[in-house]
N, C-alpha and C positions, 0 to 999 in steps of 0.2 A: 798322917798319910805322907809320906814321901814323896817328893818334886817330881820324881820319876813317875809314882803313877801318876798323879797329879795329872803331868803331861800327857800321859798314853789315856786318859778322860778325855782331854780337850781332841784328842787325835781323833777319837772314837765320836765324839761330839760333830768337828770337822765333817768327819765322813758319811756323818746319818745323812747328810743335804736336807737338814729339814726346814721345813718354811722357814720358821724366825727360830731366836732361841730368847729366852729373859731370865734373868739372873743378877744378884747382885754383888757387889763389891763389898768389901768390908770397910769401906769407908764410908757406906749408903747410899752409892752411888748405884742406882738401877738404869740397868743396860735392857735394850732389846733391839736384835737385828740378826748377826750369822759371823761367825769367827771366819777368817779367810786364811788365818796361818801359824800355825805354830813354832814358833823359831826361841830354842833354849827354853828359857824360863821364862819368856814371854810370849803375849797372845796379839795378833791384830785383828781386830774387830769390826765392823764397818755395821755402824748404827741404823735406822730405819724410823722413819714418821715424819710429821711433818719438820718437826724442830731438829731431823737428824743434819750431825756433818756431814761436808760431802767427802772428805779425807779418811781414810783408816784413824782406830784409836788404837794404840799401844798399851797394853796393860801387863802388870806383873800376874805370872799363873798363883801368887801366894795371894795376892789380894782378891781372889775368889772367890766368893762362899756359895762351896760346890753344893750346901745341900738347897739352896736355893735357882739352882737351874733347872729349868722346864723346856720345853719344846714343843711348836705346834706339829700336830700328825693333821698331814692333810687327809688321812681316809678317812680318822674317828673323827673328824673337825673339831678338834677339842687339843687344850694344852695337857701335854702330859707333864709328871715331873720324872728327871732323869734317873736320878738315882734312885727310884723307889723301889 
């Protein structure tokens, strides 16, 4: 997959406004909270829970492992996965 789309995922992602989202990095780093920006080839992040930062996180969109992003739907009350 190409950066490009890559990016236009995150954008679409962005724009659901959904509760949380959870995904992880390809370093094993598992994320859960809501993307606030996409700028180039990077994503800001802003984590959630108790142990979350209060700061944005900055990540590369390559170190994403898109097929492990999910999202909650607040109607079905359940995590969906994104890409499926």
């Amino acid at each position: 997959m190409s950066s490009k789309s890559l990016q236009n995922i995150l954008i679409e992602l962005e724009a659901l406004q959904a509760d949380k989202l959870h995904f992880r990095l390809l370093n094993g780093l598992v994320c859960e909270g809501w993307i606030t920006a996409v700028e180039g080839e990077n994503f800001r992040f802003l984590s959630s829970g108790p142990l979350a930062q209060e700061e944005e996180l900055l990540f590369e969109i390559a170190q994403l492992d898109f097929a492990s992003i999910s999202y909650y739907d607040k109607e079905a009350r359940k995590w969906m996965e994104f890409l499926k």
